[in-house]
KOLMARDREN-950613 format. One record per residue (C-alpha): residue number from 1; residue in three letters; chain; x, y, z. Coordinates in Angstrom, 3 decimals, m for minus. Example, Ala and Ser with C-alpha at 12.3 -4.5 7.8 and 13.67 -1.06 7.14 Angstrom:
2
<atom><k>1</k><r>ala</r><c>A</c><east>12.300</east><north>m4.500</north><up>7.800</up></atom>
<atom><k>2</k><r>ser</r><c>A</c><east>13.670</east><north>m1.060</north><up>7.140</up></atom>
! end
This chain:
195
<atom><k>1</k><r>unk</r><c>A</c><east>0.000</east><north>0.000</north><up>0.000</up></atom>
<atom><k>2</k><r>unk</r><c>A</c><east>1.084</east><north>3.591</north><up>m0.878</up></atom>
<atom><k>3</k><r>unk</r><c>A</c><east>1.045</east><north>5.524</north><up>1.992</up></atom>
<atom><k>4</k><r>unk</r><c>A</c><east>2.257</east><north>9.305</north><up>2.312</up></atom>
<atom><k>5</k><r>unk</r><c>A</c><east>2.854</east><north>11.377</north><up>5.376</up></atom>
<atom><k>6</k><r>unk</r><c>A</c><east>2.163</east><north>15.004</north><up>5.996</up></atom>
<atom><k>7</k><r>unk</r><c>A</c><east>1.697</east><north>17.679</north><up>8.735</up></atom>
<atom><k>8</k><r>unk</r><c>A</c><east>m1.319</east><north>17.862</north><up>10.602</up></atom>
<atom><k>9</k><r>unk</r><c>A</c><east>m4.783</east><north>17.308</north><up>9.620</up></atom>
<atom><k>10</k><r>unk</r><c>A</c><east>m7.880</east><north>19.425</north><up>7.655</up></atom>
<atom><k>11</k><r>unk</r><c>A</c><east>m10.342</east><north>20.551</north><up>9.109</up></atom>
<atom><k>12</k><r>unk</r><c>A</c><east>m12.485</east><north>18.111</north><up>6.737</up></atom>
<atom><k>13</k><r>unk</r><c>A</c><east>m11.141</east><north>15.422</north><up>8.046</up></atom>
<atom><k>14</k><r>unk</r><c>A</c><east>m11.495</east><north>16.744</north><up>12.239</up></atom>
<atom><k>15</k><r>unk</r><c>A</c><east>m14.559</east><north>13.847</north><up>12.419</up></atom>
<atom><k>16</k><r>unk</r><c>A</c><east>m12.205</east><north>11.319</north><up>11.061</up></atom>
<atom><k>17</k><r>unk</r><c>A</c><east>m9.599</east><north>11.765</north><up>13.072</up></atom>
<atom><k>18</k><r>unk</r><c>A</c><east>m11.365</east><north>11.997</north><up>16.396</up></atom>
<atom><k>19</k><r>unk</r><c>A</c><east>m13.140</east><north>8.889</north><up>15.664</up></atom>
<atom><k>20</k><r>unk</r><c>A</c><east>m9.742</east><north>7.199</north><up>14.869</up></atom>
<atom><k>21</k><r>unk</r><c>A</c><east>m8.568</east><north>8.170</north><up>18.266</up></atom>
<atom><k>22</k><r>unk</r><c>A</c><east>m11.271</east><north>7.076</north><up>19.607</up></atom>
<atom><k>23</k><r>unk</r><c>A</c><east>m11.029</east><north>3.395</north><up>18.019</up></atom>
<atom><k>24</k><r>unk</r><c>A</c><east>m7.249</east><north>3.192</north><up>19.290</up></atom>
<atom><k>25</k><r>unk</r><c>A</c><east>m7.721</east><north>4.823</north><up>22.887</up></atom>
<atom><k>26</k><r>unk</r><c>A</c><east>m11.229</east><north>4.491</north><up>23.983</up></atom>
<atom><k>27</k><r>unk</r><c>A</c><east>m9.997</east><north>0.742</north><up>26.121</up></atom>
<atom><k>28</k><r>unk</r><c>A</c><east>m8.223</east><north>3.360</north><up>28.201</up></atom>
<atom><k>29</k><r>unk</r><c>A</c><east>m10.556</east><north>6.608</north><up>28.227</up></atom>
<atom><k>30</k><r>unk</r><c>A</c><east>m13.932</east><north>4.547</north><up>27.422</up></atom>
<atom><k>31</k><r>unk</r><c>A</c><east>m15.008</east><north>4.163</north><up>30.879</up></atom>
<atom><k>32</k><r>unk</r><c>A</c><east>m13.803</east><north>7.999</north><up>32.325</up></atom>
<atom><k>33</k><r>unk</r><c>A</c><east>m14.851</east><north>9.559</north><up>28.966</up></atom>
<atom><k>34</k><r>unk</r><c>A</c><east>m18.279</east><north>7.826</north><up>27.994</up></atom>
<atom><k>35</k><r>unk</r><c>A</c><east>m20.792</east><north>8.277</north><up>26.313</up></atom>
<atom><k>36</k><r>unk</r><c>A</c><east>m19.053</east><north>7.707</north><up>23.311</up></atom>
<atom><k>37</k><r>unk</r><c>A</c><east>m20.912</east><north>10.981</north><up>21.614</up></atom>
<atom><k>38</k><r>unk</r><c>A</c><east>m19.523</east><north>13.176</north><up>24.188</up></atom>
<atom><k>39</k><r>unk</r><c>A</c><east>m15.883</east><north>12.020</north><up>23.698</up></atom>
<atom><k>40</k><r>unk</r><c>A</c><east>m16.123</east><north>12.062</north><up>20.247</up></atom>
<atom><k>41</k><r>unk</r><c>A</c><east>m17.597</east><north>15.910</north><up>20.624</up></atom>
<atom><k>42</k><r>unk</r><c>A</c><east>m14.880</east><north>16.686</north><up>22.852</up></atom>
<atom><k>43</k><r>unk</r><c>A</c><east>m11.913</east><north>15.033</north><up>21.008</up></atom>
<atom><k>44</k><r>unk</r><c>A</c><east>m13.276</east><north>17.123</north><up>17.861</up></atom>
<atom><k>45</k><r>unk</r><c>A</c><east>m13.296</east><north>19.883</north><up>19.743</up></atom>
<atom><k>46</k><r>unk</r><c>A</c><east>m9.293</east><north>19.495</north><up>20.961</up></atom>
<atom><k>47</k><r>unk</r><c>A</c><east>m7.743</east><north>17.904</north><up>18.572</up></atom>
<atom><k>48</k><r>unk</r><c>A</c><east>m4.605</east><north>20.235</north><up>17.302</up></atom>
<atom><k>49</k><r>unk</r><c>A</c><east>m3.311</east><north>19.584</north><up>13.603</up></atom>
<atom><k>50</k><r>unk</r><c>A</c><east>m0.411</east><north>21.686</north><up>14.668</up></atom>
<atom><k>51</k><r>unk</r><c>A</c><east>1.194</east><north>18.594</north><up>17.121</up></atom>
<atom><k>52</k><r>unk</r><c>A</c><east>0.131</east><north>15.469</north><up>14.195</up></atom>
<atom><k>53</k><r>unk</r><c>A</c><east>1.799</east><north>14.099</north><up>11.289</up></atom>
<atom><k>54</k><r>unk</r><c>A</c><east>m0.941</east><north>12.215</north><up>9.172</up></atom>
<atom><k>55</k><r>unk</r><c>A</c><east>m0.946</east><north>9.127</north><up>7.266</up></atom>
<atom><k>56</k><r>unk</r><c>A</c><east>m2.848</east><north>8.652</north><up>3.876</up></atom>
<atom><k>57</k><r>unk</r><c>A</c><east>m3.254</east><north>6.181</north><up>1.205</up></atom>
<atom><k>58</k><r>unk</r><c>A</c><east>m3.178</east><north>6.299</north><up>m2.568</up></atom>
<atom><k>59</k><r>unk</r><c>A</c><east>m6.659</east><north>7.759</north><up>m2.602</up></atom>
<atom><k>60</k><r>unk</r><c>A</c><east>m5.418</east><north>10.841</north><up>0.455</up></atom>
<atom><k>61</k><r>unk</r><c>A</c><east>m8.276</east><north>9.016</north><up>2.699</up></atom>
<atom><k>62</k><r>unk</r><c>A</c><east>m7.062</east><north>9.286</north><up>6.341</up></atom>
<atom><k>63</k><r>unk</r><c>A</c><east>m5.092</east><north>6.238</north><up>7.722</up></atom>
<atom><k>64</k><r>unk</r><c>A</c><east>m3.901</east><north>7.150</north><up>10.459</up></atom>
<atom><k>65</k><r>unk</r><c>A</c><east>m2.129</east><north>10.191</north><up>12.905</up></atom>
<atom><k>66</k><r>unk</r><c>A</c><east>0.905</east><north>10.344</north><up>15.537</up></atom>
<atom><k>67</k><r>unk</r><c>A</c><east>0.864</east><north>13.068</north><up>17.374</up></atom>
<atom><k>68</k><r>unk</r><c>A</c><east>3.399</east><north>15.298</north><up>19.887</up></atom>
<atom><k>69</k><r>unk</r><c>A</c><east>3.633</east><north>17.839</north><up>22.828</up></atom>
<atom><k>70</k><r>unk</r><c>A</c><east>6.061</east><north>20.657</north><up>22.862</up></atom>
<atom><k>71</k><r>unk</r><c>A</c><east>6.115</east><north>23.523</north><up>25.060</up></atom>
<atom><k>72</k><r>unk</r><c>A</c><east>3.658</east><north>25.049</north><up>22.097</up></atom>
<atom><k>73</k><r>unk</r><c>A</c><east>1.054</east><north>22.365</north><up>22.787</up></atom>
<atom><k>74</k><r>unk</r><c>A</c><east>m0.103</east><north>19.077</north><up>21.871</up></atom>
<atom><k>75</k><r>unk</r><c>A</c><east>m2.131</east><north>16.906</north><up>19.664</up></atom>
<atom><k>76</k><r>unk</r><c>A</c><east>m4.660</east><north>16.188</north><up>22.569</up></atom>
<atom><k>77</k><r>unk</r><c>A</c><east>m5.251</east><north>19.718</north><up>24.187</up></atom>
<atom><k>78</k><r>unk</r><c>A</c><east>m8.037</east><north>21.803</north><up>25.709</up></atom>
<atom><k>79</k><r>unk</r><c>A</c><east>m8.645</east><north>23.103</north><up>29.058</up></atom>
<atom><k>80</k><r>unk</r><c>A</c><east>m11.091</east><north>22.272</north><up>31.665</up></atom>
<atom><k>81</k><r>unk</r><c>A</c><east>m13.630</east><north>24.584</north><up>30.341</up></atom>
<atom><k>82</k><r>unk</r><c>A</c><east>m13.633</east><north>22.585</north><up>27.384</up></atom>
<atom><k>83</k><r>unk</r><c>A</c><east>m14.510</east><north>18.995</north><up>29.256</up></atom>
<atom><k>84</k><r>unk</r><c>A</c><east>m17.234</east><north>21.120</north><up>31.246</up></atom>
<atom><k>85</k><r>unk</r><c>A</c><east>m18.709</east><north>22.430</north><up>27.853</up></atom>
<atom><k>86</k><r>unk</r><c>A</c><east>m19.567</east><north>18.720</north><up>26.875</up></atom>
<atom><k>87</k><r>unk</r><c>A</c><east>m19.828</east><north>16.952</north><up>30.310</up></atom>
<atom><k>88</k><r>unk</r><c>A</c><east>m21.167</east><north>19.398</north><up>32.370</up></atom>
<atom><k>89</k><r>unk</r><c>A</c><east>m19.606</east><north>21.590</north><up>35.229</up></atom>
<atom><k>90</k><r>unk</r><c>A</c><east>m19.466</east><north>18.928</north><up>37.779</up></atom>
<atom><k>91</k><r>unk</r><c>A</c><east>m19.056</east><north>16.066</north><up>35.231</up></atom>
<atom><k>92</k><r>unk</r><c>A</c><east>m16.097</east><north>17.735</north><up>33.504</up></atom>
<atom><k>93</k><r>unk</r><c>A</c><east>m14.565</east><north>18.683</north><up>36.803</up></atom>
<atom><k>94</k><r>unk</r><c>A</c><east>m13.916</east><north>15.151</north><up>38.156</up></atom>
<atom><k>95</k><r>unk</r><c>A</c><east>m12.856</east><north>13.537</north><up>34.685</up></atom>
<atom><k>96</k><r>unk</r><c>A</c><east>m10.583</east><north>16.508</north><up>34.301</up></atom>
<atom><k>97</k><r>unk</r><c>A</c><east>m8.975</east><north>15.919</north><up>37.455</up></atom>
<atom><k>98</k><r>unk</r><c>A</c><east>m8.850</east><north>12.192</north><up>36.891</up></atom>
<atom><k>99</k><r>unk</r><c>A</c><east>m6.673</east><north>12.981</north><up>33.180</up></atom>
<atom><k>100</k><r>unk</r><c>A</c><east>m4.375</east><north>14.667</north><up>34.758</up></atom>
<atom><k>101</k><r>unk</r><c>A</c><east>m2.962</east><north>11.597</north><up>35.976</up></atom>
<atom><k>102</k><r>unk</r><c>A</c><east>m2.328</east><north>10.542</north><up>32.483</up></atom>
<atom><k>103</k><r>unk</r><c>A</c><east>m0.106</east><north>13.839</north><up>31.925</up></atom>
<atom><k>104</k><r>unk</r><c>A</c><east>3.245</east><north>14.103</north><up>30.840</up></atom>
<atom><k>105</k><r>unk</r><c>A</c><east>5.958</east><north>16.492</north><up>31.797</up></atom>
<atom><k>106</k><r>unk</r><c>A</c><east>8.126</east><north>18.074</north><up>28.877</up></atom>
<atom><k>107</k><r>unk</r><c>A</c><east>11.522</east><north>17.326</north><up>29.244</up></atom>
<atom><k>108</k><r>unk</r><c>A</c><east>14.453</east><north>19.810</north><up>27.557</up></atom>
<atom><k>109</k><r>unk</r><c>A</c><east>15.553</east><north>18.189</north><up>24.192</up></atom>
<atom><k>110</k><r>unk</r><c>A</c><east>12.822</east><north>15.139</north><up>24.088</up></atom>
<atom><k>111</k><r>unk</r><c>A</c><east>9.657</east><north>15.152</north><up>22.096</up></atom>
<atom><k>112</k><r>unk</r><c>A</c><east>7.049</east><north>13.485</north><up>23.916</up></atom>
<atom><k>113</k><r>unk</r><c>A</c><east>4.558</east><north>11.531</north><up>21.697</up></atom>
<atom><k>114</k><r>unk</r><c>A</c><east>1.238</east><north>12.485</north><up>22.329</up></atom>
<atom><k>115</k><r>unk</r><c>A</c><east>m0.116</east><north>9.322</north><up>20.465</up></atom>
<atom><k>116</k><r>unk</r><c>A</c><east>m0.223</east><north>7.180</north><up>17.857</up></atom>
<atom><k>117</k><r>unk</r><c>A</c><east>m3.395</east><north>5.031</north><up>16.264</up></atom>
<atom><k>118</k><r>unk</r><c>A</c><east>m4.073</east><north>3.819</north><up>13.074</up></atom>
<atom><k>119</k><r>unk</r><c>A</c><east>m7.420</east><north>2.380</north><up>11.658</up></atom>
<atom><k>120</k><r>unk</r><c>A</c><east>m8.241</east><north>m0.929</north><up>12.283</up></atom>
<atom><k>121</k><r>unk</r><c>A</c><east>m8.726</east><north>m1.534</north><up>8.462</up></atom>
<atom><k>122</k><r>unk</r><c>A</c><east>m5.097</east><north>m0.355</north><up>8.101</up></atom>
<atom><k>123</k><r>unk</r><c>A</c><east>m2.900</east><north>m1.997</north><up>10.539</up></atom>
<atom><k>124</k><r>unk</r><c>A</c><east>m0.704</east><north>m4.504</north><up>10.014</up></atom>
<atom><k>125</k><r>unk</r><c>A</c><east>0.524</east><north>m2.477</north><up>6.749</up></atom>
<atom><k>126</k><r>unk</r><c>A</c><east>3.447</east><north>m0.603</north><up>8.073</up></atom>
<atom><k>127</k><r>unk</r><c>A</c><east>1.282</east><north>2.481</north><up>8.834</up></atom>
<atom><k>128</k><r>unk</r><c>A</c><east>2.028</east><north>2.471</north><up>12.316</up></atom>
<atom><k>129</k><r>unk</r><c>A</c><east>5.852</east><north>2.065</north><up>11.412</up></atom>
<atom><k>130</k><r>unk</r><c>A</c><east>6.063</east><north>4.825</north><up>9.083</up></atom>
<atom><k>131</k><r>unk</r><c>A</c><east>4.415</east><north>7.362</north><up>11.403</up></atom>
<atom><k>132</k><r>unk</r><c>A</c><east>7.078</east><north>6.832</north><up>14.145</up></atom>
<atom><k>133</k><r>unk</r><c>A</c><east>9.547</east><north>7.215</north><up>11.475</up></atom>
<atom><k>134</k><r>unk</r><c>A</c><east>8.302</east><north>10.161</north><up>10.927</up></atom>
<atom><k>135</k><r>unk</r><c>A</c><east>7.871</east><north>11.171</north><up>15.011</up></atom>
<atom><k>136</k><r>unk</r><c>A</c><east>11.490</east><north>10.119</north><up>15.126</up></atom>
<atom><k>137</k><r>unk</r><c>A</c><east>12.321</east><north>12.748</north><up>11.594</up></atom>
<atom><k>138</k><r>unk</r><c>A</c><east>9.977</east><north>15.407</north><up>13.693</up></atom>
<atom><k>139</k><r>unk</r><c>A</c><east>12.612</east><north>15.338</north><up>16.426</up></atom>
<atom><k>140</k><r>unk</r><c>A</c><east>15.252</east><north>15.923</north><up>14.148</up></atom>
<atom><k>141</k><r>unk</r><c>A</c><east>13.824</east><north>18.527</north><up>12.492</up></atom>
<atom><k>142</k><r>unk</r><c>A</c><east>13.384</east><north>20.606</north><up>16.034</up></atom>
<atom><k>143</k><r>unk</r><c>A</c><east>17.135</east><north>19.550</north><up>16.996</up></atom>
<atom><k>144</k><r>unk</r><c>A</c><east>16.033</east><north>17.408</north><up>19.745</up></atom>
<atom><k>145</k><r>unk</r><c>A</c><east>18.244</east><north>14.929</north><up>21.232</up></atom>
<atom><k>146</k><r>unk</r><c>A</c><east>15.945</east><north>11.861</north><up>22.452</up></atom>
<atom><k>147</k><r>unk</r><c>A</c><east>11.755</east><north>11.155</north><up>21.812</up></atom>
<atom><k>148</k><r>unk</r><c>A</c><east>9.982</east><north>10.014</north><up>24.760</up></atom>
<atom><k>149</k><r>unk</r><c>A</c><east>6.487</east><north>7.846</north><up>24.856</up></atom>
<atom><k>150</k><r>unk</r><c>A</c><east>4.481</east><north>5.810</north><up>27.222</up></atom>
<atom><k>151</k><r>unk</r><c>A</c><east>2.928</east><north>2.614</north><up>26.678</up></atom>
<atom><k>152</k><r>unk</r><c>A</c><east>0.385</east><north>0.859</north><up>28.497</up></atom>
<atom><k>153</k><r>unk</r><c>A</c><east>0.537</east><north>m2.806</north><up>29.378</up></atom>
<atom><k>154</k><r>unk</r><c>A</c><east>m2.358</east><north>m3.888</north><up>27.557</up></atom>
<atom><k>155</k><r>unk</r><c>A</c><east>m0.897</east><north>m2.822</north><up>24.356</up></atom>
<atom><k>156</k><r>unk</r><c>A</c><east>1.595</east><north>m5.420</north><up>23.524</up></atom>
<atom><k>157</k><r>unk</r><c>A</c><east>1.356</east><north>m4.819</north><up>19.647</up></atom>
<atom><k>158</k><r>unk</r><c>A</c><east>2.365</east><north>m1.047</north><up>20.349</up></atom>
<atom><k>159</k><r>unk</r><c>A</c><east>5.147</east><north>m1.783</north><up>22.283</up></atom>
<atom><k>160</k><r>unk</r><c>A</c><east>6.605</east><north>m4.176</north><up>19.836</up></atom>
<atom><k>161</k><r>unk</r><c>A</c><east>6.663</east><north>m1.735</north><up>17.426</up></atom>
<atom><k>162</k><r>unk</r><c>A</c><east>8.499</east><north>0.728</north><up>19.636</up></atom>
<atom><k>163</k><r>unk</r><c>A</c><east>10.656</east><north>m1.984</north><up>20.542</up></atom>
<atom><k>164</k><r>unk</r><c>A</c><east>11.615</east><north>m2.954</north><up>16.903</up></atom>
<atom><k>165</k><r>unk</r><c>A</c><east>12.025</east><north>0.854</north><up>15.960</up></atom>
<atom><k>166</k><r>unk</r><c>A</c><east>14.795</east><north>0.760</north><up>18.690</up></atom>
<atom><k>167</k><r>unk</r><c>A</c><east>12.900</east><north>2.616</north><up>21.696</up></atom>
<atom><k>168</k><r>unk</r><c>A</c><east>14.194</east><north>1.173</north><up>24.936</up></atom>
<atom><k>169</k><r>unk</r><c>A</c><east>11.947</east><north>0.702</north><up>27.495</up></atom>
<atom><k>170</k><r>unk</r><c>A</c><east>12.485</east><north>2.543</north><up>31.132</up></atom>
<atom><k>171</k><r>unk</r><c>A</c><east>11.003</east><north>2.955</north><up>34.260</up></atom>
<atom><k>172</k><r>unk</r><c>A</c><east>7.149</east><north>1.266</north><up>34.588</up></atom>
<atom><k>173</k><r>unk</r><c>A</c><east>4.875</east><north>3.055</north><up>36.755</up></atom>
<atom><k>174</k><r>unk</r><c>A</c><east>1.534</east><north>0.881</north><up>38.029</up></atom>
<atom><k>175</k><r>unk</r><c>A</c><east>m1.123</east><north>2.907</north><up>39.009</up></atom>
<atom><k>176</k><r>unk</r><c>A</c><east>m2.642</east><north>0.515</north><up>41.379</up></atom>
<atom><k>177</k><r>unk</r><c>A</c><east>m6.712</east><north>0.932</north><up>41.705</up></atom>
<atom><k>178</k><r>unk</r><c>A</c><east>m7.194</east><north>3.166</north><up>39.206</up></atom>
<atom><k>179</k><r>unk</r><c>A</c><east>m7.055</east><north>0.414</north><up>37.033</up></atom>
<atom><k>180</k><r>unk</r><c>A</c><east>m10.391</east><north>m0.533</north><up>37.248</up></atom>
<atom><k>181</k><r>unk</r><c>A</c><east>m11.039</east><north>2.689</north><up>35.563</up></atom>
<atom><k>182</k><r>unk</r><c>A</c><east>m8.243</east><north>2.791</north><up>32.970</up></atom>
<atom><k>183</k><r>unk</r><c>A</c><east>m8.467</east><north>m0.521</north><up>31.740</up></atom>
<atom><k>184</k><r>unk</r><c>A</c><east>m4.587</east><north>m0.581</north><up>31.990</up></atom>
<atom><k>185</k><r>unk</r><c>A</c><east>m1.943</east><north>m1.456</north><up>35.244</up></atom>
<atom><k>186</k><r>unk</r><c>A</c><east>1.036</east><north>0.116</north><up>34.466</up></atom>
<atom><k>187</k><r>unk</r><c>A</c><east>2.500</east><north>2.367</north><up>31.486</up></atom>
<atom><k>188</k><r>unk</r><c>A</c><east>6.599</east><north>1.576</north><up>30.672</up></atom>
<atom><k>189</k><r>unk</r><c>A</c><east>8.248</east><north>4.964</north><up>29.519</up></atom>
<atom><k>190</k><r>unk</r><c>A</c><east>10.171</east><north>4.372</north><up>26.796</up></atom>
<atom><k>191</k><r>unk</r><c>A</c><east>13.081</east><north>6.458</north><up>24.753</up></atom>
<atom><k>192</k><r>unk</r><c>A</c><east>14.323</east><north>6.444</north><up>21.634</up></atom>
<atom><k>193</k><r>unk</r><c>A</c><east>18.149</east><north>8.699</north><up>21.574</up></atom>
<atom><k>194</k><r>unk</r><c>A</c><east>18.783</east><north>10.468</north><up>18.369</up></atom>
<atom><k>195</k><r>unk</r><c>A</c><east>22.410</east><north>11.240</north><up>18.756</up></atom>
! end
């Protein structure tokens, strides 16, 4: 399959690739972030094509996207006024609060990846691949000396890929009860150093 890669998203294809985050991430978010409607409202809403590189095939239809955080922003932003605009003040409030334990600090010189899903119908075709190569290019680009991402324990596949791309894998945190709501025990960081 042909597949090219580009900046960033249209605004045509916002829908898309909320409901392609959704497919990838909603075993982690589905139970804080339901009903499915409102997260898909909500991930429309904050979505940033500024912090994604997108994936297309031959026909420019929407693969896949990887996104990153910089001290500019992030492919997943938004504030808490924007949760309480779709669940509510009191509703927004707590699942607000609860995402903030999935937050990342920015280190100096490491792109953190802020993501990276690919459709169902495409995986398995070296989307996934060609998107990190292209985190990992990003990084470059910006003179950055390392890229940084988490992965979760229930996503073997991901971090095989990582793995294979040469990301080695660092300190795991568990996050003990709170797996009942994440669907998830621990996230591994793991690095990938550019020099």
């Amino acid at each position: 399959m042909k597949i090219t890669l580009s900046p960033g998203f249209s605004e045509a294809e916002r829908a898309h690739a909320a409901q392609l985050y959704w497919q990838a991430f909603s075993g982690k978010l589905g139970k804080l972030m339901r009903p499915d409607a409102k997260a898909l409202a909500f991930l429309q809403d904050v979505l940033n094509p500024d912090f994604a590189i997108s994936a297309r095939d031959g026909a420019g239809q929407l693969l896949g996207l990887a996104g990153f955080k910089t001290a500019d922003g992030a492919l997943v932003g938004g504030e808490l006024s924007d949760i309480q605009r779709h669940y509510g003040p009191w509703g927004g409030l707590w699942r607000g609060l609860l995402l903030t334990i999935l937050e990342r600090d920015l280190e100096p010189g490491v792109l953190l990846m802020d993501g990276i899903f690919v459709d169902a119908n495409a995986r398995g075709q070296g989307v996934g691949t060609q998107l990190l190569g292209a985190i990992l290019s990003e990084a470059r680009t910006r003179d950055l000396s390392q890229v940084r991402l988490d992965v979760i324990d229930s996503n073997p596949r991901a971090r095989a890929l990582y793995e294979r791309e040469g990301f080695q894998a660092g300190k795991t945190e568990h996050i003990g009860p709170l797996r009942y709501l994440f669907g998830f025990s621990n996230a591994t960081r793991m690095t990938h150093s550019l020099s």
